[in-house]
C-alpha positions in Angstrom: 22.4 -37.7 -28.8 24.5 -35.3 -30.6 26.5 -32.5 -29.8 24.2 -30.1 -31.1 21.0 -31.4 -29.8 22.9 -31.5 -26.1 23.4 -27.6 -27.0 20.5 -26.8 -28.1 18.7 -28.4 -24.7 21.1 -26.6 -22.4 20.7 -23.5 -24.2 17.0 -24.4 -23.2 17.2 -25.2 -20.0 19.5 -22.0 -19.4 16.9 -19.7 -21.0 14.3 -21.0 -18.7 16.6 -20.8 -15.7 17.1 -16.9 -16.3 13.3 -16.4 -17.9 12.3 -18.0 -13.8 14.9 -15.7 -11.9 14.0 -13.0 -14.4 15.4 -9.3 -14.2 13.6 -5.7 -13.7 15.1 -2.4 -14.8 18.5 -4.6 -14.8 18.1 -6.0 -11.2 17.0 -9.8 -10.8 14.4 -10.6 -9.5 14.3 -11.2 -5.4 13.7 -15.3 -4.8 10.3 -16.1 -3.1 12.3 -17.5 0.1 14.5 -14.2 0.8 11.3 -12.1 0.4 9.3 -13.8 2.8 12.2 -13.9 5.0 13.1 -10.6 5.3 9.2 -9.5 5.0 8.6 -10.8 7.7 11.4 -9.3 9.6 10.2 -5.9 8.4 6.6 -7.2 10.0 8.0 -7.3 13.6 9.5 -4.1 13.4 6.0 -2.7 12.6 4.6 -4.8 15.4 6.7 -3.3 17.7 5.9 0.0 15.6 2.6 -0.8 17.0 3.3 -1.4 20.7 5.1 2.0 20.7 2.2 3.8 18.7 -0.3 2.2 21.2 2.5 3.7 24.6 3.1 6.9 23.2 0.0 7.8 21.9 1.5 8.9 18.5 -0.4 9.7 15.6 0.9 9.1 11.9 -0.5 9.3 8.6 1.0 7.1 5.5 -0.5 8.2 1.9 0.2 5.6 -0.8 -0.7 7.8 -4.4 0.6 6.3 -7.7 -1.1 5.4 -11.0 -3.2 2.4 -11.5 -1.7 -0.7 -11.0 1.1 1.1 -9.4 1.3 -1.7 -6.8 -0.5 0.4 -3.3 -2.9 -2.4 -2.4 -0.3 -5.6 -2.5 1.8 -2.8 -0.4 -0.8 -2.1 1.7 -1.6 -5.9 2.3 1.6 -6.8 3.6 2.1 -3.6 6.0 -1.5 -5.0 7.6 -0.9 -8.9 7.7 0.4 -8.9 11.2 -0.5 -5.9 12.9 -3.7 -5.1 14.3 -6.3 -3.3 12.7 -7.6 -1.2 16.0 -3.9 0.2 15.8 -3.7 -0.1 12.0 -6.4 1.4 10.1 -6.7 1.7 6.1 -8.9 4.4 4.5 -9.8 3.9 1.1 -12.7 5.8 0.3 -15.3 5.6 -2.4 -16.4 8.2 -4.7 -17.8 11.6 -3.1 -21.1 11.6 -2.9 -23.3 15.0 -4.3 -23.0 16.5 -1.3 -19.0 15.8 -0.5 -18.3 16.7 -3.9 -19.4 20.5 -2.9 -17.1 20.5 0.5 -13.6 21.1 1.0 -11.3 18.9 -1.3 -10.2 17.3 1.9 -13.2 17.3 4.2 -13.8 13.6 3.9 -10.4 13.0 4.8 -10.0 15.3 7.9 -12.3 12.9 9.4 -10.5 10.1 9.2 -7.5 11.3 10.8 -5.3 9.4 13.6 -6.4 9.9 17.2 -3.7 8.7 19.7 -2.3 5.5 19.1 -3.6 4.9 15.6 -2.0 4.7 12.1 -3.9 5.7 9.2 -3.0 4.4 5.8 -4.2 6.2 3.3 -4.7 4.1 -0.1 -5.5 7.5 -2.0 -6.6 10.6 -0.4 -6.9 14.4 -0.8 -4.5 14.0 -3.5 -7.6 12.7 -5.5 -7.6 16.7 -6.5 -3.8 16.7 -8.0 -4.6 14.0 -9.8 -7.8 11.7 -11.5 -10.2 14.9 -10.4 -8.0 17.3 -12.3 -7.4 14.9 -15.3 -10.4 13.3 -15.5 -12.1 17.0 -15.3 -13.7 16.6 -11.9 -12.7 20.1 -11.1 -11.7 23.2 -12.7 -8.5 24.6 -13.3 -8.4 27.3 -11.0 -9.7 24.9 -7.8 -6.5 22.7 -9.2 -4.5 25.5 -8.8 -5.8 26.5 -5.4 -5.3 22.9 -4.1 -1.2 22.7 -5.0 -1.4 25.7 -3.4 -2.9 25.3 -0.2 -2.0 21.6 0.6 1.3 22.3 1.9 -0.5 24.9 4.2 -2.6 22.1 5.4 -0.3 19.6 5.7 1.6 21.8 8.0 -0.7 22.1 10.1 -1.3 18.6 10.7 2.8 18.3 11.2 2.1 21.3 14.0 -0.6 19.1 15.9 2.2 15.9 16.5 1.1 14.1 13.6 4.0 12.0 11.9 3.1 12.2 7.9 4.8 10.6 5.3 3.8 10.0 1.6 4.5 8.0 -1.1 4.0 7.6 -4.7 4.9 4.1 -6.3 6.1 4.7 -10.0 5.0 2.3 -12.2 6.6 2.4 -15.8 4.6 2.3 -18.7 5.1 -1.0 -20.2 4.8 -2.5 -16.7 1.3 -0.9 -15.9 -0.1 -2.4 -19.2 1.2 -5.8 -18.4 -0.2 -5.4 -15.0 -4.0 -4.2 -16.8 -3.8 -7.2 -19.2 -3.4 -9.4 -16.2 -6.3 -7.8 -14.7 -8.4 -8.6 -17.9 -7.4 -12.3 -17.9 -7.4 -13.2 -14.8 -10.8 -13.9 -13.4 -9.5 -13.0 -9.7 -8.4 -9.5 -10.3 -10.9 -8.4 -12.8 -12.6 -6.4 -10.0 -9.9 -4.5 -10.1 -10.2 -2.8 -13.8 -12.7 -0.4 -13.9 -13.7 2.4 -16.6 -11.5 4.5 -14.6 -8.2 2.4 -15.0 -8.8 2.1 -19.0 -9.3 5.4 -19.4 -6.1 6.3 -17.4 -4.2 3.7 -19.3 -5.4 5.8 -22.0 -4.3 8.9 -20.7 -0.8 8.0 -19.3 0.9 12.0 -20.3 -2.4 13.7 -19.0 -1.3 11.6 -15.3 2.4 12.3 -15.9 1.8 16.1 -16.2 -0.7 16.0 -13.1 2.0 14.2 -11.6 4.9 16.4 -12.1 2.9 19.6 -11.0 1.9 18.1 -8.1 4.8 16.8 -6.9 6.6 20.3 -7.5 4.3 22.2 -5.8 3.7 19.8 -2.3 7.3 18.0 -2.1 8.1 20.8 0.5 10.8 20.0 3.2 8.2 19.7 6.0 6.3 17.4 3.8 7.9 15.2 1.6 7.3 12.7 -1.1 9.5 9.9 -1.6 9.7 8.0 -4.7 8.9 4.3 -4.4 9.7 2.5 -7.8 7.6 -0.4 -8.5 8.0 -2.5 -11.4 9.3 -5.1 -9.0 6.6 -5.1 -6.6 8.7 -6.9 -3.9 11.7 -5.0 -4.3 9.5 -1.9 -4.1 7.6 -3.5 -0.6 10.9 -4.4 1.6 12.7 -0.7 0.4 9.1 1.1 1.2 8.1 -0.5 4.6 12.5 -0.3 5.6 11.9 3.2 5.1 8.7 3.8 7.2 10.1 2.1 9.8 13.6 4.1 9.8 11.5 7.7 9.3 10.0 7.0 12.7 12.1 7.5 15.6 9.9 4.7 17.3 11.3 2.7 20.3 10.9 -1.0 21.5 8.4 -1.4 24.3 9.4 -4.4 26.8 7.6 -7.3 27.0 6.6 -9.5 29.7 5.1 -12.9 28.8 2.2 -13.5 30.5 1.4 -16.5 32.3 -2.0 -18.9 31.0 -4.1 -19.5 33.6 -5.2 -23.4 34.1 -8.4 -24.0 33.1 -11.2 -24.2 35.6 -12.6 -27.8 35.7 -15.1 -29.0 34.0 -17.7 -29.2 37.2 -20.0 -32.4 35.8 -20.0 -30.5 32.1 -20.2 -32.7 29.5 -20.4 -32.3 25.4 -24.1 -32.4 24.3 -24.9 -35.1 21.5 -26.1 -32.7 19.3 -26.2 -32.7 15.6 -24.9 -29.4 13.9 -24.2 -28.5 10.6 -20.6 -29.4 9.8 -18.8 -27.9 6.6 -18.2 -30.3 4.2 -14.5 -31.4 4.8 -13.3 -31.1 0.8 -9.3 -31.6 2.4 
């Protein structure tokens, strides 16, 4: 083989190497191993989040807000994977109905607030009026303007009750969120996720960027803040997000005492009946 050729092939094989590690916004990517590992670190923490949620009572409220495809479910999903869900609750609610649509912009949400010793995730919430409502001309200008200006209001009082409230908008760039809706539109497994609503977003990226600029100047308030989650690497964007729930909460490690199984009673003449059930097929 000659000199060039041998070039030429570990030119190749070099390209592939970096095109596999990749980079985002100049940082490479995170290998599959280290996530996992420290993911799944970050998941005890929020299962002993969860012990001391379920002692103390607490209430907190999490809001994930961003633009389509910013990244909130695949966030969500791994904040849920190993607590429970009578502790851990998500909300993600539908479109209002006629009536909702003529209460309070965040009526529907009041009602799924925390009692003691739950966590609400919010994936969207009564920041639907800051943003697709107002761009998508759901409501008018001047109910836009009274919601950035009464939020904070509200949101204080929910601070005064003892709840613990901390939002979050992923940013998503612009190239990355239309690499993310072609996916969507190839991939038979995520088409569900493109509806008319995401094109017509994607089609209206500075309308979202202007909604999201005024809203984020008029309820970022040092009570209530936002914090900025980039996500064009969604992993990178998962460990720093859930690191920083878990460090905003002054939360404490309940002890644990193993309990001891009990030995099984005996079987007392019981025996298997020779019945024939329906077994799923066994395709592995």
């Amino acid at each position: 083989m000659g000199k060039k050729s041998k070039n030429k092939k570990k030119q190749k094989s070099m390209l592939e190497t970096n095109t596999e590690r990749g980079e985002i916004n100049g940082k490479q990517k995170i290998g599959k191993n280290e996530y996992e590992a420290e993911i799944f670190k970050l998941q005890v923490e929020l299962v002993k989040l969860q012990e001391w949620v379920r002692a103390t009572n607490a209430r907190i409220v999490i809001i994930f807000e961003g633009r389509d495809a910013a990244g909130k479910g695949g966030m969500i999903k791994r904040i849920m994977e190993r607590v429970s869900p009578r502790v851990f609750r998500v909300v993600a609610l539908p479109s209002p109905t006629e009536r909702q649509k003529t209460q309070l912009p965040a009526q529907r949400y009041i009602e799924q607030l925390p009692a003691g010793g739950e966590v609400v995730i919010f994936d969207r919430s009564w920041y639907n009026r800051a943003g697709v409502e107002y761009v998508m001309g759901f409501c008018t200008q001047e109910e836009h303007r009274e919601f950035l200006r009464d939020c904070p209001i509200f949101e204080g009082f929910l601070i005064s009750q003892g709840i613990i409230l901390l939002k979050y908008w992923l940013e998503v760039s612009e190239k990355e969120q239309h690499k993310r809706f072609l996916a969507r539109i190839e991939d038979p497994s995520k088409r569900w996720k493109l509806s008319p609503m995401d094109l017509e977003s994607h089609r209206r990226w500075y309308d979202y960027s202007r909604a999201r600029d005024a809203m984020l100047s008029a309820t970022d308030t040092a009570a209530s803040p936002w914090y900025i989650v980039p996500s064009d690497d969604k992993k990178r964007a998962r460990l720093n997000c859930i690191a920083h729930i878990l460090s905003s909460i002054r939360y404490e490690e309940i002890p644990y005492t193993p309990p001891k199984l009990p030995p099984r009673q005996k079987p007392k003449g019981y025996v298997e009946p020779q019945q024939k059930h329906r077994i799923v097929p066994q395709l592995r």
